[in-house]
C-alpha positions in Angstrom: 23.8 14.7 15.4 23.7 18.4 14.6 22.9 20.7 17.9 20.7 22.8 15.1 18.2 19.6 14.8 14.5 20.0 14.1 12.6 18.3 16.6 10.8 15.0 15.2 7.3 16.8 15.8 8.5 18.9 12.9 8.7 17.1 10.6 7.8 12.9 11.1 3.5 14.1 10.4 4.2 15.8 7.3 6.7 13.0 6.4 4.8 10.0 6.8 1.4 11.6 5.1 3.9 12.4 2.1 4.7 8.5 2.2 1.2 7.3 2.4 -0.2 9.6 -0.3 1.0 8.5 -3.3 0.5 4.8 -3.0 -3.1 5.2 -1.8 -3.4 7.7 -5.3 -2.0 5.1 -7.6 -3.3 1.9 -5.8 -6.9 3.0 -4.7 -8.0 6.6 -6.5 -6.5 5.6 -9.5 -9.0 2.5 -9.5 -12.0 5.1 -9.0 -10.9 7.5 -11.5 -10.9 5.1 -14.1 -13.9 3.9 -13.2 -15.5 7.4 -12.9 -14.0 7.9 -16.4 -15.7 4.7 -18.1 -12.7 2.3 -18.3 -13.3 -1.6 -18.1 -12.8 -3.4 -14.9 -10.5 -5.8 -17.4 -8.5 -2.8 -18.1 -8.4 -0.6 -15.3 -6.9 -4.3 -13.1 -4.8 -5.0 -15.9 -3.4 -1.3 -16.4 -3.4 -0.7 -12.5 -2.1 -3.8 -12.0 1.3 -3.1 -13.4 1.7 0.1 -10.9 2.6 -2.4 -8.8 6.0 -2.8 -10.7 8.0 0.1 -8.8 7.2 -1.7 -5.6 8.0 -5.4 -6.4 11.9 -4.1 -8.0 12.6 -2.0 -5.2 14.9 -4.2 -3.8 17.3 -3.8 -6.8 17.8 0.1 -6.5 17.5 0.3 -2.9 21.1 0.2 -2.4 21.9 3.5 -5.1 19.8 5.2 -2.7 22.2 4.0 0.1 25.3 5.0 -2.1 24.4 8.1 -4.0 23.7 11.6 -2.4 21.9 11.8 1.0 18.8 10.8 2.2 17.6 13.5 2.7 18.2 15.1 -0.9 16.3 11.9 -2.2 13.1 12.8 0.3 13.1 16.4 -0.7 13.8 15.5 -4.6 11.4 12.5 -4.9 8.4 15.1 -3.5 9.0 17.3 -5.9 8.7 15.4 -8.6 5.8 13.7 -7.4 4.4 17.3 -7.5 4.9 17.1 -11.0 3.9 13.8 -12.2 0.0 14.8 -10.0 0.2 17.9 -12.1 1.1 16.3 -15.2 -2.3 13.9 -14.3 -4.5 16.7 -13.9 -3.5 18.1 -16.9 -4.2 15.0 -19.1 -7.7 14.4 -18.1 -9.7 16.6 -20.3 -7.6 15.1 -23.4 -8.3 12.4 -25.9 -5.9 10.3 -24.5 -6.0 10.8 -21.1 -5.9 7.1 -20.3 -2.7 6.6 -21.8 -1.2 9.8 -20.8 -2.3 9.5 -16.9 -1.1 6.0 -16.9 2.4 7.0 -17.8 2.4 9.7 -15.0 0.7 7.4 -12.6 3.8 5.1 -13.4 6.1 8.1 -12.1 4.7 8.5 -9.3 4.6 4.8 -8.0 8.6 4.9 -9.4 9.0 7.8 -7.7 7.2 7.0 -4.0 8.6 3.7 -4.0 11.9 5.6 -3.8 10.8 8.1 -1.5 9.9 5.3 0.7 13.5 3.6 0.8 14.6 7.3 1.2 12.4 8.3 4.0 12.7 5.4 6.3 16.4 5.6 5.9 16.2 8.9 6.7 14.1 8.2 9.8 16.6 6.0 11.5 19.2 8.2 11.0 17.5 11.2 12.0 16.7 9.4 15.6 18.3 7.6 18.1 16.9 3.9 18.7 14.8 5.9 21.6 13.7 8.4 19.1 12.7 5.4 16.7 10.9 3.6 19.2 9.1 6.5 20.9 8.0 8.1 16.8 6.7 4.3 15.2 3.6 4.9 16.9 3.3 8.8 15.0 4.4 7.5 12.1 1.9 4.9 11.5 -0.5 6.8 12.5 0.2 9.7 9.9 0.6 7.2 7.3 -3.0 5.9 8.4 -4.6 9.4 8.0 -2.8 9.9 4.6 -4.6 6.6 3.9 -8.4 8.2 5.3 -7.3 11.3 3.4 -6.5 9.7 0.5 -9.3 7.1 -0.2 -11.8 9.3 1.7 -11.8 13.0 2.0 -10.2 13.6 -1.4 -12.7 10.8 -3.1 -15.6 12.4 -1.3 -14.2 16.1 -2.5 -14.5 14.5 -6.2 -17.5 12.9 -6.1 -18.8 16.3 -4.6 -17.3 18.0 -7.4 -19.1 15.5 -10.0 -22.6 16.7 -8.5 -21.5 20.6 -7.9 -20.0 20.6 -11.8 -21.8 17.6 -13.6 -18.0 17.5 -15.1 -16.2 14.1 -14.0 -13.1 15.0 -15.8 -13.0 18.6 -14.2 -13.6 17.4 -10.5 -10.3 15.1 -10.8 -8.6 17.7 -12.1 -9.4 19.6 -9.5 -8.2 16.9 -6.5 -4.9 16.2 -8.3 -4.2 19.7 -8.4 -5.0 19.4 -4.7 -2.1 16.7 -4.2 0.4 18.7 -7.0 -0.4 21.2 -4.5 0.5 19.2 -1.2 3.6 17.8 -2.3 5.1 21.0 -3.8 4.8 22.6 -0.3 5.7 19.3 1.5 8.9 19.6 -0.6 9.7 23.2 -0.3 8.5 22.9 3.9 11.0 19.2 4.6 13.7 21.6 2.2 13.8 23.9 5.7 12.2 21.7 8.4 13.9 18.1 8.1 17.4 17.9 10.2 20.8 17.0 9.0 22.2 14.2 10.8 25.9 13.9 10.5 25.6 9.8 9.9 23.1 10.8 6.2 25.7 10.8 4.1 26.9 9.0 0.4 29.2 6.3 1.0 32.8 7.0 -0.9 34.9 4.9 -2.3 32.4 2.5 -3.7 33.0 0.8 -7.2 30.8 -0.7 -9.4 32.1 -4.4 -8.8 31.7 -3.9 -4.9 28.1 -3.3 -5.3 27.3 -5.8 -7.8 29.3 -8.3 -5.6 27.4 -7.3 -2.3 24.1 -7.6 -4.5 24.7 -11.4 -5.3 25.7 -12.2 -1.6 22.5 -10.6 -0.2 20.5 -12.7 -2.9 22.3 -15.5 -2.4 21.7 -15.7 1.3 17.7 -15.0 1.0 17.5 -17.9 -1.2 19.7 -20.0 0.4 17.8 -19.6 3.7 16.2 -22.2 5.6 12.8 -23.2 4.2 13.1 -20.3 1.6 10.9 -22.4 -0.7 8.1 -22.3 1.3 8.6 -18.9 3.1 8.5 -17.6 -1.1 5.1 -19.4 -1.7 3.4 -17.8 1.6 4.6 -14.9 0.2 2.9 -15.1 -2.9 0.3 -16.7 -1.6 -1.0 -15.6 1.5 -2.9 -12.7 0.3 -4.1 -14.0 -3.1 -8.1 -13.7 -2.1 -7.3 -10.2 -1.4 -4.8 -9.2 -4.3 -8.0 -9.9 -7.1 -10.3 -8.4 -4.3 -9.0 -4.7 -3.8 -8.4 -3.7 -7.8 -12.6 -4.6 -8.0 -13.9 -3.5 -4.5 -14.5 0.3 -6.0 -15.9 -0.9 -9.4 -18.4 -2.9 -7.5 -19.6 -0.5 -5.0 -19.7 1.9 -7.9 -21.5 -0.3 -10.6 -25.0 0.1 -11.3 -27.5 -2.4 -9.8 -28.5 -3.8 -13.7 -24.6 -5.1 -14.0 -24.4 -6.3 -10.3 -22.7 -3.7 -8.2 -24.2 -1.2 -5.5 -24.8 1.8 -7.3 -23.1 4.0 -4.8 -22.4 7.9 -5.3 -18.0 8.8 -5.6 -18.7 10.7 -1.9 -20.3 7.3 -0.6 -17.4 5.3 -1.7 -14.8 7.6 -0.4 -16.9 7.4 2.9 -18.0 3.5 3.1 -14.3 2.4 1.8 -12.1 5.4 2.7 -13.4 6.2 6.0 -15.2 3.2 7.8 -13.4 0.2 6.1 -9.7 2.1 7.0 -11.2 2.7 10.4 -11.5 -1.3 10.7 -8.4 -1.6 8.9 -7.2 0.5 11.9 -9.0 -1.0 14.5 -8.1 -4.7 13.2 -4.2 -4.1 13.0 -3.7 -2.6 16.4 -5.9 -6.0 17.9 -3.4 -8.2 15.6 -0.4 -6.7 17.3 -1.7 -7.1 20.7 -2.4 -10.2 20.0 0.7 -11.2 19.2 2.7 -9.7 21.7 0.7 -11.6 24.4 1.1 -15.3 22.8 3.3 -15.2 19.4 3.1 -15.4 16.0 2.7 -19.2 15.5 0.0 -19.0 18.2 -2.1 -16.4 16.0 -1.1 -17.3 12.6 -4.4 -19.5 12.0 -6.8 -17.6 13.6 -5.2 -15.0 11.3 -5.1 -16.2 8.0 -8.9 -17.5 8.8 -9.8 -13.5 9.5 -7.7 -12.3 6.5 -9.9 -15.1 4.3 -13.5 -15.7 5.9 -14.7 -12.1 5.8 -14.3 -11.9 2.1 -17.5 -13.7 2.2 -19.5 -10.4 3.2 -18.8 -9.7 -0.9 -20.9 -12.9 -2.1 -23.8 -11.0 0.1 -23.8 -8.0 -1.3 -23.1 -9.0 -4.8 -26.7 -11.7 -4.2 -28.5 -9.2 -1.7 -27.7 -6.0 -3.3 -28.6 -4.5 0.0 -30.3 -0.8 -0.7 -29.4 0.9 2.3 -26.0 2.2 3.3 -25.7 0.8 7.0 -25.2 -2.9 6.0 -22.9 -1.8 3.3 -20.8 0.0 5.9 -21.2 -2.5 8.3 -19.8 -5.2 5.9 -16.7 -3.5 4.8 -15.9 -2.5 8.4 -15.5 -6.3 9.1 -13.5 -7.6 5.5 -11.1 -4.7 6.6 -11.5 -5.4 10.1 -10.9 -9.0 9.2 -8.0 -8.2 6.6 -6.1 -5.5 9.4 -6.0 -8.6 11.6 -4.7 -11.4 9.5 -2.5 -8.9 7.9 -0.3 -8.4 11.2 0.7 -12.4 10.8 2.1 -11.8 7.5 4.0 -8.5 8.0 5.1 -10.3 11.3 6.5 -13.1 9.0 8.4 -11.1 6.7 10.5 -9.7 10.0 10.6 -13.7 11.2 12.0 -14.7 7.8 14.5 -11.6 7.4 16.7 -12.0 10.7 20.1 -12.5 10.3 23.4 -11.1 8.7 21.3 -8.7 5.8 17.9 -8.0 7.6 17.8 -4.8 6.0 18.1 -5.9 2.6 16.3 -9.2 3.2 13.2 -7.6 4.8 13.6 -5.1 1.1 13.3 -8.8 -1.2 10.6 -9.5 1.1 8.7 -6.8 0.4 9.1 -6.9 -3.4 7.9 -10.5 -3.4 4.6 -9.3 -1.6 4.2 -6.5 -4.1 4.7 -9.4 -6.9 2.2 -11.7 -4.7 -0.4 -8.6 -5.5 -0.1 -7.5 -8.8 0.1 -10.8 -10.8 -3.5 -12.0 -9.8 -4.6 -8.0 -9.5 -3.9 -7.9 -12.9 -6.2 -10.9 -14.2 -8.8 -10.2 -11.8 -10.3 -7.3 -13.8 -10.9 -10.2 -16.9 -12.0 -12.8 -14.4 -15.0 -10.8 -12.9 -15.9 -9.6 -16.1 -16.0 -12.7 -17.3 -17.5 -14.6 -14.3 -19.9 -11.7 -13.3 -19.3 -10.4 -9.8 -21.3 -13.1 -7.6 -19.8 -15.7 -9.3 -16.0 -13.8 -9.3 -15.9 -13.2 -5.2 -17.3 -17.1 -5.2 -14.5 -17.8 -7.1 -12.2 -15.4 -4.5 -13.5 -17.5 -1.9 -12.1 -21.0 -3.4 -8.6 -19.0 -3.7 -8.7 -19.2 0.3 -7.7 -22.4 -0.1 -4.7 -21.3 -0.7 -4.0 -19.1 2.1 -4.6 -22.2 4.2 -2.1 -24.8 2.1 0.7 -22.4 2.4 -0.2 -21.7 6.5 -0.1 -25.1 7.0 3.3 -26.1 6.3 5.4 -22.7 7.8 7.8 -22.9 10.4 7.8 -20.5 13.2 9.6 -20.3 16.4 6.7 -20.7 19.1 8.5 -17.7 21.2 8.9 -14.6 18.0 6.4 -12.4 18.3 6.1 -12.7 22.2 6.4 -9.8 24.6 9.6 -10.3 26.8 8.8 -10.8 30.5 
């Protein structure tokens, strides 16, 4: 390590709210936008649904960031072009074909985080000592969680502000992806000065092409030739398919009219009910699930888990049959599905770690991740058709039945009674 060094303070905030930015843009604002804009729910899950793509074949180009350049260069490049692509979404709104136009640059910048998330996390762990790491996790997820409140709340509430201030929907989304342009052009120009240069962030020489297609087919080879792989796939996939056709429709429902079965909410209530209050549960319900864990182990917790990941979704069927008028229960109910869905969420993250151990964890825990990003956008992508075909009561009914699922695949995992457990 260089004696020159920025310390981690610097630079592992602004980092880790430049990770968590774009994905809540093109997985959650997006979604809104659309909606703002007068999409279909069938097109805006379909369309939305395929943002997803970046994530799921990450594992495939992972190792060119690895190989090619530094880590560092990729953080400081993949920013800046981010930058662009929010600009280049801005700009296409007022036009004819802004649907087809901001899709395209919505594309670049999942393409383009998904790579600045292999590059960043790299970077992390070569930035720090195993101290370091351990000491920053705790700053770094908590920056990622107030890009996330940013993100789905302050900048939806700014538009939805803008919407009344303007009576121009077009114009007020304009205006908060010019904010985000903004924010990554000077995150870019700001990690170009601030982030350090450790001496290990380096490209690997002497690499041919038949070396890394060889070490690509032993590291797949090995993940599917694992242990109970088969099942390990399907819980996966699985796990979270309730809440894969849940989240592309939660926004279109809050922001429905009563007359077609949503809520009726305001943009600035949805950025606060979901944005602010459900991430604050989301929050809340993670940091319980790792505590959790820690005091009795993952196969200890993984039922009561996947039950709190599943049961809440039920709060839906009540508001889409009540159609409460008053904000509180609406708040109160999306505090405990997120709540809910923080907790059960730790057992499957916590899973993907279990089934990665061994000779290529890196690279394994990489597949994994792609598989949970497929596990999302294949029934995401339906779910827009199936609820406007279904209605909503009798779609989040049909989400409920999908638990089922969830439960099948729980039931025949294999976990060691003692991984998750804090060492005495």
């Amino acid at each position: 390590m260089n004696s020159k060094r920025k310390h981690p303070w610097f630079w592992i905030p602004s980092l880790y709210m430049a990770e968590g930015l774009p994905y809540v843009a093109v997985m959650t604002i997006s979604v809104i936008l659309y909606k703002r804009l007068g999409i279909s729910n069938t097109d805006i899950a379909l369309y939305t649904g395929w943002l997803y793509l970046p994530w799921v074949i990450k594992p495939f180009w992972s190792p060119f960031v690895d190989l090619v350049k530094t880590k560092r260069w990729w953080t400081v490049t993949m920013q800046f072009i981010i930058a662009i692509a929010f600009a280049c979404i801005a700009f296409s709104l007022p036009t004819t074909f802004f649907f087809q136009l901001s899709l395209a640059a919505f594309w670049l910048v999942a393409f383009t985080s998904a790579t600045h998330d292999i590059a960043a996390d790299g970077f992390y762990m070569h930035a720090l000592d195993d101290h370091e790491q351990s000491f920053y996790v705790g700053i770094r997820s908590t920056f990622y969680r107030i890009a996330n409140v940013a993100g789905q709340g302050l900048l939806v509430i700014l538009a939805g502000w803008l919407e009344t201030q303007t009576d121009n929907i077009p114009l007020a989304w304009m205006v908060v992806f010019g904010v985000l342009s903004a924010f990554f052009l000077l995150a870019s120009l700001y990690h170009q000065y601030v982030l350090p240069r450790p001496v290990s962030d380096k490209p690997v020489s002497n690499v041919s092409p038949k070396t890394i297609v060889r070490e690509f087919v032993r590291t797949f080879e090995s993940f599917f030739t694992k242990k109970n792989a088969g099942v390990a796939i399907l819980f996966m996939l699985l796990y979270r398919l309730p809440e894969a056709q849940l989240v592309k429709l939660i926004n279109p429902f809050l922001l429905d009219p009563l007359e077609k079965g949503g809520l009726g909410l305001t943009t600035s209530e949805v950025g606060f009910v979901y944005g602010t209050v459900g991430i604050i549960g989301l929050t809340v319900g993670g940091i319980l699930g790792g505590f959790a864990v820690a005091q009795g182990g993952l196969r200890k917790w993984l039922w009561p888990m996947a039950l709190a990941i599943t049961l809440p979704d039920l709060v839906y069927v009540y508001l889409s049959y009540v159609q409460p008028a008053g904000l509180t229960v609406v708040n109160v109910c999306i505090f405990v599905e997120q709540f809910g869905y923080g907790f059960g969420f730790t057992a499957y993250m916590l899973y993907l770690i279990y089934f990665s151990e061994g000779e290529h964890k890196t690279a394994h825990y990489a597949i994994c991740t792609g598989i949970m990003a497929l596990g999302m956008m294949l029934p995401g992508m339906v779910a827009g058709w199936l609820q406007e075909t279904l209605g909503y009561q009798h779609f989040f009914v049909w989400t409920i039945v999908c638990c089922l699922a969830t439960y099948v695949v729980c039931a025949f995992l294999k976990i060691d009674p003692e991984f998750g457990k804090k060492k005495s």
